[in-house]
C-alpha positions in Angstrom: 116.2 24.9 94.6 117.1 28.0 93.0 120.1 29.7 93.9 119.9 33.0 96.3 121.4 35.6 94.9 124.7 37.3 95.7 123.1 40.9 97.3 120.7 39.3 99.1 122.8 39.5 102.0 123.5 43.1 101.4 120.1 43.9 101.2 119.1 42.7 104.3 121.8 44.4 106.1 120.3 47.7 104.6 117.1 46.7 105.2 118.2 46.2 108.8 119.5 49.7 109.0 116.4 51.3 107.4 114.2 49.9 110.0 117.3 51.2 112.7 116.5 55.1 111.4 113.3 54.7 111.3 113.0 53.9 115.5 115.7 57.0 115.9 113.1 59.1 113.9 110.3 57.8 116.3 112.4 59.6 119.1 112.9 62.8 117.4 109.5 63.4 116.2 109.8 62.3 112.5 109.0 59.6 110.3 110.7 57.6 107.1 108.9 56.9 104.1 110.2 54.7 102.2 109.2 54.0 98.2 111.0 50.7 96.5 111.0 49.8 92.9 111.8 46.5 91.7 113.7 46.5 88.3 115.8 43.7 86.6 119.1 44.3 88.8 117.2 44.1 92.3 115.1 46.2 94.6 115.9 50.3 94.5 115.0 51.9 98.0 114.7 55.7 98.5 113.7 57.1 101.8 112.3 60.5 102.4 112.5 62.0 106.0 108.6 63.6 106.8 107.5 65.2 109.7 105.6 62.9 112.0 101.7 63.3 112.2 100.7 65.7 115.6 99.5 62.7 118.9 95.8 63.5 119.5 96.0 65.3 122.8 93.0 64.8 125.4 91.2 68.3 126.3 91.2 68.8 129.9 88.2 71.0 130.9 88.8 72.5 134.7 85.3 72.2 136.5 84.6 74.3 139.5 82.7 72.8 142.0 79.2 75.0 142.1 79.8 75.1 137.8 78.1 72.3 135.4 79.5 69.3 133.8 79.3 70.0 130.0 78.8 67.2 127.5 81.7 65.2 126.6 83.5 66.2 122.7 82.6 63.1 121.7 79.0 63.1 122.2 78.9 66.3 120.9 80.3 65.4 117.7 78.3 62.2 117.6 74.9 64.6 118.5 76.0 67.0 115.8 76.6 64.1 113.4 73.3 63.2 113.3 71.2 64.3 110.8 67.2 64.0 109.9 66.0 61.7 107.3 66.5 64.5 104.0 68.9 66.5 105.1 72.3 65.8 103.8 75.1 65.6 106.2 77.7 68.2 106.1 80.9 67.8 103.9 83.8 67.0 105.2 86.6 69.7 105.3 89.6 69.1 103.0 93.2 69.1 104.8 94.0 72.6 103.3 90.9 74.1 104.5 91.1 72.7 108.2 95.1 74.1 108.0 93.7 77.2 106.9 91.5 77.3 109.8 93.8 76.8 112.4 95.8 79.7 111.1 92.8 81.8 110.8 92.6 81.6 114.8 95.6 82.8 115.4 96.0 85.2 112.8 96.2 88.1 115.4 99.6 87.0 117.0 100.8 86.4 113.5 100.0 89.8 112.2 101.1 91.4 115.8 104.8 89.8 115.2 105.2 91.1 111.8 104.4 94.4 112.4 106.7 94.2 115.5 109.7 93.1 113.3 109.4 96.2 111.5 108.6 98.4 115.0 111.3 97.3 117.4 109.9 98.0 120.2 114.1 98.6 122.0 115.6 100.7 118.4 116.9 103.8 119.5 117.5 102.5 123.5 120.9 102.4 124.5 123.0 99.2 123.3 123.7 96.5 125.8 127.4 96.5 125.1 128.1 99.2 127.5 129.4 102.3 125.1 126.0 104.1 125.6 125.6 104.4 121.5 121.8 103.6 120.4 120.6 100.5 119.4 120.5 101.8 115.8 121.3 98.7 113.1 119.0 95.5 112.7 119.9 92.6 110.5 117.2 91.1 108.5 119.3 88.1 107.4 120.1 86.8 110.8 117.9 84.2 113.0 117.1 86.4 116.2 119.4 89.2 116.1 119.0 91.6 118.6 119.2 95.3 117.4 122.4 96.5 118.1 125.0 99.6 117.9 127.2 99.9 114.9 130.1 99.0 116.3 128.6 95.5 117.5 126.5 95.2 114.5 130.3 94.6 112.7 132.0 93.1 115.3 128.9 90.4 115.1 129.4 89.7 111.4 133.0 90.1 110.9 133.3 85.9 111.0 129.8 85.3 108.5 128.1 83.0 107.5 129.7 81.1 110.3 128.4 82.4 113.8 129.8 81.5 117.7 126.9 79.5 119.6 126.3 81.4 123.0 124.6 79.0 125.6 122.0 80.7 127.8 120.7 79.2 131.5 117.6 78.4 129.7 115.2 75.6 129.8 115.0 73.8 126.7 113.7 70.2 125.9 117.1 69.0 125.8 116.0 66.9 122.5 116.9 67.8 119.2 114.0 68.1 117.2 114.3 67.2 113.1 112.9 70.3 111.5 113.5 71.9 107.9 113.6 75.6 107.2 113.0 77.0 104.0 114.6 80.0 103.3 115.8 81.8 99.5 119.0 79.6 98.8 117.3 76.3 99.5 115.5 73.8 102.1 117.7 73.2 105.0 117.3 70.3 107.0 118.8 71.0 110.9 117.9 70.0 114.8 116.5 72.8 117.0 115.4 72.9 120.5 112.5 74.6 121.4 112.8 77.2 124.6 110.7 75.6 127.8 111.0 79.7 129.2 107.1 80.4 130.5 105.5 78.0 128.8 105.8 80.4 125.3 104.2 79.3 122.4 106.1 77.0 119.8 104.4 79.3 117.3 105.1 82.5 118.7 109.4 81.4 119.0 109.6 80.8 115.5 107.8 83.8 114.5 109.9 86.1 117.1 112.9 84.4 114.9 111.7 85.2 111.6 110.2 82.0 110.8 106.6 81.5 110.1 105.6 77.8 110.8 104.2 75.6 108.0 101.2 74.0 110.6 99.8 75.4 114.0 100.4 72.3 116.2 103.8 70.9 116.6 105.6 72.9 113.9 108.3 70.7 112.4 109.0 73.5 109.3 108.6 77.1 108.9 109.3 79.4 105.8 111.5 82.4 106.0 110.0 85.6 105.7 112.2 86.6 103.4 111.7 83.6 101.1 107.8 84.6 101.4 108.2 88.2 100.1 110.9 87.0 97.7 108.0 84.7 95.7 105.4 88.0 96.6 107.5 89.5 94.4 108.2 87.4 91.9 104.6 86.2 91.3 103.7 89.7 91.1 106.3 90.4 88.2 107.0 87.1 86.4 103.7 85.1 87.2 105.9 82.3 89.0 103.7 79.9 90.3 104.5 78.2 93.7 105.3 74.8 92.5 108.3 76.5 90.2 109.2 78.5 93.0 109.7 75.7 95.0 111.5 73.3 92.5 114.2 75.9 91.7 114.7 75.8 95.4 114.9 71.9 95.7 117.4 72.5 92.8 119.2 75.4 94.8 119.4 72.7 97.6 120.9 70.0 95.6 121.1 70.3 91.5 122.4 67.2 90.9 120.0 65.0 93.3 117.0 67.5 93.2 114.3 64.7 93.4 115.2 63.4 96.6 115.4 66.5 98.4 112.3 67.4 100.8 109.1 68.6 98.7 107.5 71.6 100.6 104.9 72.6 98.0 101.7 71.8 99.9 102.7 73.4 103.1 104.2 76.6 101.2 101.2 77.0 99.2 99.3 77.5 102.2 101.1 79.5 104.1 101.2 81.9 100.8 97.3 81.6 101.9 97.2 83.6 104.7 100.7 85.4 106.0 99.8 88.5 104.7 96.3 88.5 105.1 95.4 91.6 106.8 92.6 91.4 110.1 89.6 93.6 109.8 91.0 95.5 112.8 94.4 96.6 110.3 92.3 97.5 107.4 93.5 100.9 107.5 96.8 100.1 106.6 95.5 99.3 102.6 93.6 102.5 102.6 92.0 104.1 99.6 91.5 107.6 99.8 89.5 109.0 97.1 88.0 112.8 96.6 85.1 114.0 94.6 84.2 117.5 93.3 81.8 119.3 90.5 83.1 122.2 88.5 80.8 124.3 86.3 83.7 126.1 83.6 84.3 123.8 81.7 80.9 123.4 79.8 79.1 122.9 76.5 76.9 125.5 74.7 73.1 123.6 73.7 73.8 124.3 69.9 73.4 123.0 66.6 75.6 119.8 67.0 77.0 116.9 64.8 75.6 113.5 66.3 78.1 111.6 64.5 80.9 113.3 66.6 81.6 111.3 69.5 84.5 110.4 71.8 87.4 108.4 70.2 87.6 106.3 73.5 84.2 105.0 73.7 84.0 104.6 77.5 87.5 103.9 77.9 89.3 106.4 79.4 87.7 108.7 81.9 84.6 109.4 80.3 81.7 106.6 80.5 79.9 106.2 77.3 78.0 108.6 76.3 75.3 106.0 75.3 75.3 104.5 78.7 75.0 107.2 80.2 72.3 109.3 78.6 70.5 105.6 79.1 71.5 105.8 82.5 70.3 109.6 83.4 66.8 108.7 81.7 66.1 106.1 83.7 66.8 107.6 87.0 65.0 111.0 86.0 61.6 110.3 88.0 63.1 108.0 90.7 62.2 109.3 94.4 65.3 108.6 95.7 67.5 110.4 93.1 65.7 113.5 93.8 68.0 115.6 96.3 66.8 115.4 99.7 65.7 117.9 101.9 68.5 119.1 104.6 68.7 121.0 107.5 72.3 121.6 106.4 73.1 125.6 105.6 75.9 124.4 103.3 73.7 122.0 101.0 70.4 125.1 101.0 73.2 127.5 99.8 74.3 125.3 97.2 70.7 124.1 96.4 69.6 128.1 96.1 72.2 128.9 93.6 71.7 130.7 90.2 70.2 128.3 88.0 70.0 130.9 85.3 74.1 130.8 84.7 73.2 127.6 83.1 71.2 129.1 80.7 71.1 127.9 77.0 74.1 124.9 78.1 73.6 121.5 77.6 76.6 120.3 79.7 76.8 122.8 82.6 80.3 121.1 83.9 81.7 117.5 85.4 82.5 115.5 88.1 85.4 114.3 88.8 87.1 111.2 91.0 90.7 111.4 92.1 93.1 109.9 94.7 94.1 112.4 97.3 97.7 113.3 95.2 95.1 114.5 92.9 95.1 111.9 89.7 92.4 112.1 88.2 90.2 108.6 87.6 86.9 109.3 86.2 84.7 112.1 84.8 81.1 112.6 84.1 79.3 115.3 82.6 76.6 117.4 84.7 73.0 118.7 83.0 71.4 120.8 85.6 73.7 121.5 88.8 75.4 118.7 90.7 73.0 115.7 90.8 73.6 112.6 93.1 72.9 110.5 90.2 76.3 112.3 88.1 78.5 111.6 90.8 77.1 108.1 91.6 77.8 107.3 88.0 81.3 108.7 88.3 82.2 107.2 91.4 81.2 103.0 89.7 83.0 104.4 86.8 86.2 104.9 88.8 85.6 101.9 90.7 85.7 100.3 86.7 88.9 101.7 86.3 90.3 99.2 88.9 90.1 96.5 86.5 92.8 93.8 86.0 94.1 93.5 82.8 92.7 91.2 80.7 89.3 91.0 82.5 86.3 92.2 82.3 85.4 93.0 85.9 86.9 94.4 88.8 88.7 93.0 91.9 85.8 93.2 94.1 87.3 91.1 97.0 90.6 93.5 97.0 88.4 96.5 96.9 86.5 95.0 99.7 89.6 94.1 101.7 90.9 97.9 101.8 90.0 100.4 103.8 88.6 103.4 101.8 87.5 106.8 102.3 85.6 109.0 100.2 85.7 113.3 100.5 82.9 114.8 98.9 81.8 118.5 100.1 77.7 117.4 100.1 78.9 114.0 101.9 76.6 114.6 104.7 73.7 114.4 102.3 74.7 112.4 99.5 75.8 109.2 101.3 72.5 108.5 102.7 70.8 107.1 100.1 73.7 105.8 98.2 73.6 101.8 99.4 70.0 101.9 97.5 70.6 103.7 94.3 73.5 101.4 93.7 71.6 98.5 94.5 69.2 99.9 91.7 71.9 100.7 89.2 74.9 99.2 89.9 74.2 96.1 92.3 77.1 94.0 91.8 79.2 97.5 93.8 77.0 97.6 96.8 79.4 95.9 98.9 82.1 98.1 98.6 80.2 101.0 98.5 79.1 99.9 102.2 82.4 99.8 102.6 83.3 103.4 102.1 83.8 106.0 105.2 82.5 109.2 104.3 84.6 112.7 105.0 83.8 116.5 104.0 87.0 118.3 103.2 88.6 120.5 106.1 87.6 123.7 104.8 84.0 123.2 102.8 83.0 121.3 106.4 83.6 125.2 108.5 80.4 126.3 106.0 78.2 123.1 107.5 76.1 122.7 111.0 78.2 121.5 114.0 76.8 118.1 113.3 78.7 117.9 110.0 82.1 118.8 112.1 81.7 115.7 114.0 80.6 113.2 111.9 82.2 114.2 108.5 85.5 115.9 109.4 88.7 113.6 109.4 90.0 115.0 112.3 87.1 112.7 114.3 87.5 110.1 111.8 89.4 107.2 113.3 92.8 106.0 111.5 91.7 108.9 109.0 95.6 110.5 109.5 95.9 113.8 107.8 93.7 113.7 104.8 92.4 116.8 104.5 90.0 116.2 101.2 90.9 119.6 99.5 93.0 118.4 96.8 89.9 117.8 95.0 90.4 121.8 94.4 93.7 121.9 92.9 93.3 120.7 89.0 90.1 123.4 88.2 93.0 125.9 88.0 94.0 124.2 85.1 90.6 123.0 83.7 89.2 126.3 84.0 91.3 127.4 81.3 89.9 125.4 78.8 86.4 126.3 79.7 86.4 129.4 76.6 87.1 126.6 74.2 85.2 123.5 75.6 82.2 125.1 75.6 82.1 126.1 71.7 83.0 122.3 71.0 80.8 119.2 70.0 80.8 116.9 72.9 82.7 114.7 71.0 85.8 116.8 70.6 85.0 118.7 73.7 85.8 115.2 75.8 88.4 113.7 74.0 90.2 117.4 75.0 89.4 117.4 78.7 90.5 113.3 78.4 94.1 114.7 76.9 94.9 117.0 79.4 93.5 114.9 82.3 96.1 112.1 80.6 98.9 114.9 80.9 98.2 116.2 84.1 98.4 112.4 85.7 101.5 112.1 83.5 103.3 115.4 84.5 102.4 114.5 88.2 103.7 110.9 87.7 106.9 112.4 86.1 107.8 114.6 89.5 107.6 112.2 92.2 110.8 111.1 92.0 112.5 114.7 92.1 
């Protein structure tokens, strides 16, 4: 018989108290995990402390007595289960996208309580502590501090990082519940008890506290919000990805023993999913405002021209190429829908009756131009005949191109689709009405954002339409339209029209390339300012 060997004692007495935490875990709504490796010198343990998997709860559905017994869940399921002979059956949800679910249906109250941290609802009432100063400083590093006056704001943190408990005559679940918090100088594991006031949501108490839960049911971690913009930041700037984010923060925990320390990667990478995903109903607040005008100085004499002399840029700066484009124009020459519309507007007959015979013996009788509402310019086209829908609609994809990411070859369709954008145009009332088709004709893969687009006529140019316009078109009936007026679109032909005795003598070429440098120095001078 072979003899036992000297630790086996000591192994079984850690064993014994293994099994011993893992019953007190049972009670305070955790579980151990436990991985052992056998190797020459006897049998290496490590135990990890995990969060223990959510009870299946029973729904209770309260009956009246005149309503209808529904089915039970579980015949449903089994009902919807079944399928006909050559269908397939429907694939089964991964764990990240059912997580992602239950988040999506209460996105609401997440958004509501981050917007209220930044809206106090009590800043500027008078402070609690009884010297009738305002409630005027809020600290963003503290769990649930209450805005306060100055003078308590540094009486409060006089004694940090260590703070006085204050017990309140609150219900609670007098049990202290294992729960980790992740926060920007590592993953801290503590005990909490949950407030039993009004029945309030788990969900909603860590998110009033600053803490946004990893999981909807039973939440057992929760990420700072802090921590969250902190890796916004850095992914934005240095490309961090998650899982480095979260190992220097298992190092930040513990350096010397960072592999035992508690892996949040798959719950953080989830909640980077949707905590700052914005409802339809906020969409305002990532608005794009955009203007768009037609100027008639700064043209080109029809002339004997050199064909070789073309833009440096080729399509890459805010001209479209010119080979594109002259493809593009002859194609939609004889469309129907390109052809302006008939209106009953007296704004769009005046400009329809104008003097075609200033255009006389031009070629390129002025451009269109794009630009944000601070007046930057982002794409120009050049007119033949007047101010035709199909210039601007070609301007307007071509500034749409210009919010490209780097590196790629398309744009960011689903950001573009997640803001909020609105257009100013002084013809608006008229132009956007076929729009959805001739993009679908020309530039299909933009005809969801362009359905995205709210349409505006600036303040002044809308006084000159019917009544109709005034109420459809102006931003002041335009909800969560604020104060954009639309007329900025007017401000840069003052320094365009300048160049309009030279532009016009050019070959298009040249001619471009010169409207391209001063658009360039015009963004740049206006870039240079904003911080005076």
């Amino acid at each position: 018989m072979p003899p036992k060997h000297p630790n086996l004692k000591k192994r079984n007495a850690v064993l014994a108290e293994l099994q011993d935490e893992a019953t007190a875990h049972t009670k305070k709504q955790t579980r151990l995990a436990k991985h052992s490796v056998v190797t020459d010198t006897g049998i290496q343990t490590k135990s990890f402390v995990l969060p223990a998997s959510p009870p299946h709860l029973v729904q209770v559905r309260h009956l009246a007595d005149d309503s209808v017994p529904q089915p039970s869940e579980s015949f449903s399921q089994l009902e919807t289960a079944s399928t006909s002979p050559g269908e397939e059956p429907p694939k089964k949800k991964t764990q990240i996208s059912v997580l992602l679910d239950a988040f999506m249906k209460i996105m609401p109250r997440l958004t509501q309580h981050i917007l209220d941290r930044d809206a106090n609802p009590v800043a500027s009432n008078t402070c609690s502590c009884g010297s009738a100063k305002k409630r005027l400083v809020q600290c963003d590093d503290c769990i649930s501090y209450e805005t306060s006056c100055t003078e308590c704001f540094i009486a409060a943190h006089q004694t940090l990082p260590f703070h006085w408990a204050r017990s309140l005559p609150n219900p609670a679940s007098h049990t202290d519940l294992f729960f980790q918090v992740v926060d920007t100088n590592g993953i801290h594991d503590m005990k909490i008890q949950f407030c039993g006031c009004s029945n309030v949501d788990r969900v909603d108490q860590l998110m009033r506290a600053g803490l946004f839960p990893a999981t909807v049911d039973r939440p057992t971690m929760a990420f700072t919000l802090t921590v969250l913009k902190q890796f916004h930041l850095h992914h934005l700037e240095s490309k961090e990805s998650a899982y480095d984010f979260i190992g220097a923060l298992r190092r930040l925990t513990d350096n010397a023993f960072a592999h035992e320390v508690a892996n949040p990667y798959s719950q953080f990478r989830a909640v980077m999913l949707g905590w700052e995903r914005t409802p339809p109903s906020l969409r305002h607040l990532n608005q794009t405002q955009d203007t768009a005008d037609g100027n008639h100085h700064t043209n080109k004499f029809a002339k004997n021209d050199d064909p070789d002399d073309i833009s440096l840029f080729a399509g890459q700066a805010y001209f479209p190429d010119e080979t594109k484009y002259k493809r593009y124009l002859w194609k939609v020459k004889n469309e129907p829908f390109t052809k302006e519309e008939k209106t009953t507007c007296s704004y769009l007959k005046a400009v329809n009756n104008q003097d075609r015979k200033k255009f006389k013996n031009m070629d390129i009788t002025g451009i269109v131009n794009i630009q944000c509402p601070h007046v930057f310019i982002k794409s120009s086209v050049d007119l033949q005949l007047g101010e035709r829908f199909a210039n601007t609609d070609y301007a307007l994809a071509h500034a749409m191109y210009q919010r490209r990411q780097l590196g790629l070859n398309d744009i960011d369709l689903p950001f573009l689709e997640s803001c909020d954008h609105l257009l100013s145009y002084d013809i608006s009332c008229a132009y956007w009405v076929n729009i959805v088709d001739r993009f679908g004709k020309h530039f299909p893969h933009l005809v969801s954002e362009i359905e995205h687009i709210r349409w505006l006529i600036p303040l002044v140019h809308v006084q000159n339409h019917k009544d109709n316009c005034m109420y459809c078109f102006a931003s002041a009936y335009i909800p969560n339209a604020g104060h954009f007026h639309g007329e900025t679109a007017e401000h840069y032909w003052a320094e365009s029209n300048q160049l309009g005795a030279q532009t016009r003598q050019m070959n298009n070429g040249h001619r471009q390339d010169t409207l391209i440098d001063h658009h360039s120095d015009w963004n740049w001078k206006k870039t240079s300012i904003m911080c005076a």
